[in-house]
C-alpha positions in Angstrom: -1.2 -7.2 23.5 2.6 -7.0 21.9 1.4 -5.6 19.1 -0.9 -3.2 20.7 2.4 -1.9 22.8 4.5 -1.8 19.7 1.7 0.2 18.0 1.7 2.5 21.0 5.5 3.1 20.8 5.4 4.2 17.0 2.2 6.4 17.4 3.8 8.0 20.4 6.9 8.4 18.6 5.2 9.8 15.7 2.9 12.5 17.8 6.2 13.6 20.0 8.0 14.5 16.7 5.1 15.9 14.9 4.4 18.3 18.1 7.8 19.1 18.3 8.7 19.9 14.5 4.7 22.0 14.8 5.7 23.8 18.0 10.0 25.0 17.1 9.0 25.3 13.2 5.0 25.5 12.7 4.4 29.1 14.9 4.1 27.1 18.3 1.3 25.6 19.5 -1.2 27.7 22.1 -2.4 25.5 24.5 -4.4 28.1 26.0 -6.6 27.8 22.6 -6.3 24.3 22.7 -8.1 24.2 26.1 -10.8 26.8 25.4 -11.7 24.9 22.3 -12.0 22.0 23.8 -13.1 22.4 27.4 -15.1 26.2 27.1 -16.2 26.3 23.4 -19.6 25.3 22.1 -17.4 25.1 18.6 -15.6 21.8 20.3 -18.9 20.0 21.3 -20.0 20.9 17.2 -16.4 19.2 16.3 -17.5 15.7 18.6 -21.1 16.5 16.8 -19.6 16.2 13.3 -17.6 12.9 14.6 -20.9 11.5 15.7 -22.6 12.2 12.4 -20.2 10.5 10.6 -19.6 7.2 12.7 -23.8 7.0 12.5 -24.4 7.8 9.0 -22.0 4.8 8.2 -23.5 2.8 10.5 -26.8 3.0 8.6 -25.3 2.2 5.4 -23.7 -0.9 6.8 -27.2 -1.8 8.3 -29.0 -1.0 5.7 -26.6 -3.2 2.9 -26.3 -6.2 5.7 -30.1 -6.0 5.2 -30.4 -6.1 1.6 -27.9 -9.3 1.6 -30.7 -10.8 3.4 -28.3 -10.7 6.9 -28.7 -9.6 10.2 -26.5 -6.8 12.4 -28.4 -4.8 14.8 -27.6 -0.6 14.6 -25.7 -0.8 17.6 -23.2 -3.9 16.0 -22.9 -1.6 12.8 -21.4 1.5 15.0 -19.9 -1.1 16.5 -17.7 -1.9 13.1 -17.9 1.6 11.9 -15.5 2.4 15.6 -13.4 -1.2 15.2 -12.4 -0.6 12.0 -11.8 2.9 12.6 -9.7 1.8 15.5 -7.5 -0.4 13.6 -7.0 1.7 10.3 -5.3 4.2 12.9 -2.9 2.0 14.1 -2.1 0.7 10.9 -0.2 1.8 7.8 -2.0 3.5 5.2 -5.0 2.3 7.6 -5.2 -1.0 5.5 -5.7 -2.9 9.0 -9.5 -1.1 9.3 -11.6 -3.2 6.8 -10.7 -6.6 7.9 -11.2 -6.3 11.3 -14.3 -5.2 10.2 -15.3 -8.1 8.9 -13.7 -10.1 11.4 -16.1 -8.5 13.7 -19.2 -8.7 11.6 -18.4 -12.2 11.4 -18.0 -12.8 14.9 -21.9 -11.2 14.8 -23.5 -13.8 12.2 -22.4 -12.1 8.7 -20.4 -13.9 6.8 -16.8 -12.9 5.6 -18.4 -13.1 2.1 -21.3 -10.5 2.2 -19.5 -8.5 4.6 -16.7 -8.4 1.9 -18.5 -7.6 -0.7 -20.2 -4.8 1.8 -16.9 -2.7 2.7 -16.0 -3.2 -1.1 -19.0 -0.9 -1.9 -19.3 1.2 1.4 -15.5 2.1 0.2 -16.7 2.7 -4.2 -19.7 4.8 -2.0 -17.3 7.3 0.3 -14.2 7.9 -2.1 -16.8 8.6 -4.4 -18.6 10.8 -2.7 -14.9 12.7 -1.4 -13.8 12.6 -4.9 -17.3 14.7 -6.2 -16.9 17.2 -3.6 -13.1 17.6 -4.3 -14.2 18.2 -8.0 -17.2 20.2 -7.2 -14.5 22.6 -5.1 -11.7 22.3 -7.5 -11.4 26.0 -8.9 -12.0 27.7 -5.6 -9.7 25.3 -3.9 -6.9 25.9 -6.6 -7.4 29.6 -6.1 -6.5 29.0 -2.0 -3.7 26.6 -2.9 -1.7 29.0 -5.5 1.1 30.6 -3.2 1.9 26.6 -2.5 2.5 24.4 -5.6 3.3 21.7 -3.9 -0.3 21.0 -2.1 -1.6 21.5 -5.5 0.8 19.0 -7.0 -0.2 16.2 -4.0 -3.6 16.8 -4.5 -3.6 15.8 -8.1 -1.7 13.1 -7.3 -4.2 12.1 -4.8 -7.0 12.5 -7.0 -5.7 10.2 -9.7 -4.6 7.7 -7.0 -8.7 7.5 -5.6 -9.6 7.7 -9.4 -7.5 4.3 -9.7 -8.6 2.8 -7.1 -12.7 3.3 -7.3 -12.2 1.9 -11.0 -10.7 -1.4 -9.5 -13.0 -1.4 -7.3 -16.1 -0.9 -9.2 -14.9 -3.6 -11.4 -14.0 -5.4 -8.6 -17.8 -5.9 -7.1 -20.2 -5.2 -10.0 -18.2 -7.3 -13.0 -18.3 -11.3 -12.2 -15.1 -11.8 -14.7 -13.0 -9.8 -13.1 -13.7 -10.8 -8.8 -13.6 -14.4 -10.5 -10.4 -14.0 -11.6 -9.4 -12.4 -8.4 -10.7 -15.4 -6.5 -9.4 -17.9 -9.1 -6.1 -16.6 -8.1 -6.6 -16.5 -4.1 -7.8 -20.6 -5.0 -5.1 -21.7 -6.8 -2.2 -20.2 -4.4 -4.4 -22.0 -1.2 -4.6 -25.1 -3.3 -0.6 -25.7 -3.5 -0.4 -26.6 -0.6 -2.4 -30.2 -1.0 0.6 -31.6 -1.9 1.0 -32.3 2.2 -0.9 -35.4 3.2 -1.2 -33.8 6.4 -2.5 -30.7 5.2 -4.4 -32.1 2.4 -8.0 -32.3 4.6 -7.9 -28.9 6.3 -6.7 -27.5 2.8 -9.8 -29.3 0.7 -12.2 -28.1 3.6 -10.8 -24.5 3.1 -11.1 -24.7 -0.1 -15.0 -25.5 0.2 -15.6 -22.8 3.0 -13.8 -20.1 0.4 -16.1 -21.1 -2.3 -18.9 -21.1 -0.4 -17.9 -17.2 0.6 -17.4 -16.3 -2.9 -20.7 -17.4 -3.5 -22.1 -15.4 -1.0 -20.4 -12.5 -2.4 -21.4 -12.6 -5.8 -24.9 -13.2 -4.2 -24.5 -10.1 -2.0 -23.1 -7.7 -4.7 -25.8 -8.6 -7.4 -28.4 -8.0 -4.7 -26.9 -4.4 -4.9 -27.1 -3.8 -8.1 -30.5 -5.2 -8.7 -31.8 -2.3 -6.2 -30.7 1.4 -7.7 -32.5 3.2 -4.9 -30.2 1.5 -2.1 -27.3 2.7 -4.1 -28.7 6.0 -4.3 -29.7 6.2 -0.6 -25.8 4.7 0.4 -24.3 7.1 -1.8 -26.2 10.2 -0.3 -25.4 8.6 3.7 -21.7 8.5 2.5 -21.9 12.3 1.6 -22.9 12.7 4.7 -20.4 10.7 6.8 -17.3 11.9 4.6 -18.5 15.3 4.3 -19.0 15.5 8.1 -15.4 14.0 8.5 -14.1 16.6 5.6 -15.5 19.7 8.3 -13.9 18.6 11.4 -11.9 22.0 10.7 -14.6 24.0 10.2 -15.4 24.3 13.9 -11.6 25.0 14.8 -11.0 27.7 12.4 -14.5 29.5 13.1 -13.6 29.4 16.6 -10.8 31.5 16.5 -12.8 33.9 13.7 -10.1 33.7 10.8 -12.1 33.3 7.7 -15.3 35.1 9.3 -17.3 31.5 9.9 -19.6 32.5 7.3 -20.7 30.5 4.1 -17.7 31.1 1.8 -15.3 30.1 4.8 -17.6 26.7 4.8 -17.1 26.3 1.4 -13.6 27.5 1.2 -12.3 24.6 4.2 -14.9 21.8 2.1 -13.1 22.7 -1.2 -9.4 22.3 0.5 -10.3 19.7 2.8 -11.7 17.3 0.0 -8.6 17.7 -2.4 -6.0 16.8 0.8 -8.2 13.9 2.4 -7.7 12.2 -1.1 -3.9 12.0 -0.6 -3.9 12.4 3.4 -5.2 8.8 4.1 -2.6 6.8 1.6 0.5 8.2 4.2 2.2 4.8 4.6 2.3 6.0 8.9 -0.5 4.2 10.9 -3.8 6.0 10.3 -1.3 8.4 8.8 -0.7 9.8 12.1 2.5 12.4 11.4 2.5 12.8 7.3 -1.3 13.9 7.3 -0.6 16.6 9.8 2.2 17.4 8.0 0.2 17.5 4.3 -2.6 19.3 6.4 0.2 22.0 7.6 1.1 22.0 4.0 -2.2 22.9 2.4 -4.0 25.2 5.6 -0.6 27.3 5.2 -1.5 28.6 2.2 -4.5 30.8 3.5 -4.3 30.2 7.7 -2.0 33.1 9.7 1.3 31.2 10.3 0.8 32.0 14.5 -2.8 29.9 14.4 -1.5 26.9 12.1 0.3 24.7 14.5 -2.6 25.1 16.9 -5.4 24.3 14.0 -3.1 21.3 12.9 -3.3 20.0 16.7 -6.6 20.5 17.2 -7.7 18.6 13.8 -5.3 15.8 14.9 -7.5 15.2 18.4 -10.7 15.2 16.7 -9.5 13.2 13.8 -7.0 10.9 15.0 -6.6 10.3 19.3 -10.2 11.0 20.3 -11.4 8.5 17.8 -8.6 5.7 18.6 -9.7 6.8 22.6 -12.8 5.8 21.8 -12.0 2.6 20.0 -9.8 1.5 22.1 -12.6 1.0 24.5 -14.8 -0.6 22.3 -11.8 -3.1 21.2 -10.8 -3.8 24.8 -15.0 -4.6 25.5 -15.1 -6.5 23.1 -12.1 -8.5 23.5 -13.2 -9.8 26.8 -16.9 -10.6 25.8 -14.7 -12.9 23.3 -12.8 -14.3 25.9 -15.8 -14.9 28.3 -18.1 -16.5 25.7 -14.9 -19.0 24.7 -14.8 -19.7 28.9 -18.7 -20.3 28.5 -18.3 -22.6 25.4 -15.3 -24.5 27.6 -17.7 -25.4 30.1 -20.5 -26.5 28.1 -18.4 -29.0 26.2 -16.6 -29.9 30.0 -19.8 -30.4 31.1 -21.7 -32.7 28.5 -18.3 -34.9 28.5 -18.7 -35.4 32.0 -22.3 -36.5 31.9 
């Protein structure tokens, strides 16, 4: 619960200075737009629509790769982890905190830390993939829109080498043995030092053999992927979907103030800009990159948005992307801590009660 408070104070402290530097230096924001967008516009509701779309179409590639490893997670346990690790990516930095709660919480649900790793490894190859296409696919348009600022063009490159990077190691990571056996090798080896304690020695040796049993169960899991092309097909086209739903969160908040006409080429102009800044937005070192992304968001919508609407877009974006979702999983978390802690009652008084007889 400490944690959860300190968390609180630094995403406060974030938001009040991002809505204060947006409201004295961004064109100030208009709650009176902020309200009819969210409380009398059918362009709001589309906005929690898009959200929706997202969260499910994960969900479904979780389910359907738990499936394939020969696991089982109902729908409702995937959206489940889809909104838990959601929840924790945005209240940590650079929203590393989102994937192993994720399998924390599939484990809790009878997959094992193993196959679920090796699950999130590809789920993540799947969506940065499927961001970095679109960002390629909108490159020259997005370029065009981007020209009076050289600087979002500048982070955006840098963001698309970054992602490049990283779906390399990671590619390598799950679908080339020698390389995740080296990894693990490692992760063994630094585990193993500490045998050296006769006190630690038996927890240490039984570790040991519950971390090669997991790795065992990853390489399992992640050659059952590549043995089936037409799952990686159907999880690649399910992670266009969720990220490109995620990517047009703004579409519904510009079209409802009628700047770029809400037509086709606005569509495509907000999927080209939005793909190039989500690849740099979500490595801000803030949790869930509360502050910097609204401040890189400022950056690139500046370029084509009227200066009096920006600080108002930014806000709205931030709601939809950021507070309504860690609203939401909030919830979920708190739910879900407390089934935890009554089950561990239940299991209390099952042992209590064969001791007794």
């Amino acid at each position: 619960m400490k944690r959860f408070i300190i968390y609180g104070l630094v995403i406060g402290l974030v938001s009040a200075v991002t809505i204060y530097l947006l409201n004295s230096f961004g064109g100030g924001i208009n709650l009176k737009l902020l309200d009819d967008f969210f409380l009398k516009s059918w362009w709001g509701f589309f906005g929690v629509v898009l959200l929706l779309v997202s969260w499910i179409t994960d969900a479904i590639n979780t389910y359907i790769l738990v499936r394939v490893s020969k696991s089982k997670i109902s729908f409702f346990q995937s959206l489940k982890a889809t909104i838990i690790s959601n929840f924790f990516g945005m209240i940590t930095p650079s929203s590393v905190g989102g994937q192993p709660m994720q399998i924390v919480y599939m484990n809790k649900v009878g997959v094992s830390p193993g196959i679920s790793t090796s699950i999130i490894v590809f789920k993540f190859i799947a969506w940065q993939g499927a961001i970095e296409i679109m960002a390629i696919f909108g490159l020259g348009r997005a370029l065009i829109l981007l020209g009076s600022v050289p600087s979002a063009t500048s982070l955006a490159i840098i963001g698309f080498s970054i992602s490049t990077a990283i779906i390399v190691l990671m590619i390598l990571f799950n679908f080339n043995r020698s390389v995740y056996n080296l990894f693990f090798r490692a992760i063994r080896k630094v585990i193993s030092i500490f045998t050296f304690s006769k006190k630690l020695r038996p927890k240490v040796e039984n570790l040991l053999e519950k971390f090669d049993g997991e790795i065992a169960k990853y390489a399992t899991s992640a050659k059952a992927f590549s043995q089936k092309p037409h799952i990686l097909v159907l999880v690649f086209l399910l992670s266009i979907i969720s990220s490109g739903a995620g990517l047009m969160l703004v579409f519904p908040i510009v079209s409802s103030l009628n700047l770029l006409g809400g037509d086709l080429q606005s569509f495509i102009d907000i999927f080209a800009v939005q793909a190039l800044a989500t690849l740099i937005i979500y490595y801000s070192p803030t949790p869930g990159a509360t502050g910097t992304a609204e401040g890189e968001f400022y950056l690139f919508y500046s370029a084509f948005i009227p200066a009096k609407y920006i600080a108002t877009i930014t806000i709205e974006w931030s709601i939809l992307r950021y507070f309504m979702p860690l609203l939401i999983g909030f919830v979920v978390v708190i739910i879900e801590s407390f089934r935890g802690m009554k089950l561990t009652n239940q299991e209390k008084d099952v042992i209590i009660n064969e001791k007794s007889q």
